[in-house]
N, C-alpha and C positions, 0 to 999 in steps of 0.2 A: 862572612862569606855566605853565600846562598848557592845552594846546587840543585839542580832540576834531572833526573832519571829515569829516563822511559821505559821502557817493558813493553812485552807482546809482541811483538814482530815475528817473522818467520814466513814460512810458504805455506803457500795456501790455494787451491783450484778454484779455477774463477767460479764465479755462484756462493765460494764460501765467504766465512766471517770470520772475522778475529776485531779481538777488543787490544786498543795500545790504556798503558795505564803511565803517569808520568807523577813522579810527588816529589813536592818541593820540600826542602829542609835547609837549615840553616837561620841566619838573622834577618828572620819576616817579622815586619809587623803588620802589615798588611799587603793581602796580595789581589789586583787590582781587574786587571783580567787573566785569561788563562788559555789557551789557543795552542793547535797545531798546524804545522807548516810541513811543507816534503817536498823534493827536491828529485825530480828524477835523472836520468844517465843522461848528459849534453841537454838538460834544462837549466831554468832557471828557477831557485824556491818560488814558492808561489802556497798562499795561505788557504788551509785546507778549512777550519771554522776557529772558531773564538767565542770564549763567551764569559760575560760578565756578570753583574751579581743580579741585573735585570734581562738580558735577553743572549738569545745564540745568533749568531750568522756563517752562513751557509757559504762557500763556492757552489756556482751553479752545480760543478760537475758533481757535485757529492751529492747533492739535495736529496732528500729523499730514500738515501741509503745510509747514511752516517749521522748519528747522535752524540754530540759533545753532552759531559754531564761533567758535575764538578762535585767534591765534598770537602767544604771547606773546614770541617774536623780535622780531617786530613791530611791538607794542603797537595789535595790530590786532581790531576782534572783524565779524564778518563774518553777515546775514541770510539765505539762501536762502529764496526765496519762492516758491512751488510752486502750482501750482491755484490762481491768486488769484481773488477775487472781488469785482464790484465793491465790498460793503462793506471791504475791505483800504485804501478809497482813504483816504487820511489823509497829513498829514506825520509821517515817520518820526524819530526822537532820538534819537541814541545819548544812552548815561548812561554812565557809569565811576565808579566808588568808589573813590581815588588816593589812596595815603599818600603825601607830596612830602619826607617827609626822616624816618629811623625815630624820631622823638622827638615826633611826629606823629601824630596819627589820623586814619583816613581821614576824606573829604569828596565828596561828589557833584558830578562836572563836566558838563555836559552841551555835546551841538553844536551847530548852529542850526538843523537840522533837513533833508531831505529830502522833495520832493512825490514821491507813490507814487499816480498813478490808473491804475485799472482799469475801463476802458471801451470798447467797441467803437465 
């Protein structure tokens, strides 16, 4: 089994920052890419960035403010959140793409999620 755990969530005033941290565990053999996603009240999820072992991508809305980082010592990928705004406020998810044994294709795991508001 593979399980994926986020961290960092909480309130925060818009302009501030908070970093979400999410680390996998369990039977990886390789983890493929690594991405957050959030979901805010009467939306629909919608992918916040992802990044893989060569490049990051952005939702527009975040550009510029949020840095995916990953440490695959770890099995860790990590959000920095910068200038947030109240629309930022959603629950956070990590996602991961895991091959669990090389004879295998990967598969999408996901965590249970993180509250992130931004509100004074």
């Amino acid at each position: 089994q593979v399980q994926l755990v986020e961290s960092g969530g909480g309130l925060v005033q818009p302009g501030g920052s908070l970093r979400l941290s999410c680390a996998a565990s369990g039977r990886i053999f390789r983890i493929n890419a690594m991405g957050w996603y959030r979901q805010a009240p009467g939306k629909e999820r919608e992918l916040v960035a992802i990044i893989t072992s060569d490049r990051s991508t952005y939702a527009d809305s975040v550009k510029g403010r949020f840095t995916i980082s990953r440490d695959n010592a770890k099995n860790t990928v990590y959000l920095q959140m910068n200038s947030l705004k109240s629309e930022d406020t959603a629950v956070y998810y990590c996602n991961a793409d895991i091959t669990t044994a090389p004879w295998y294709a990967g598969r999408p795991y996901w965590g249970k999620g993180t509250l992130v508001t931004v509100s004074s």
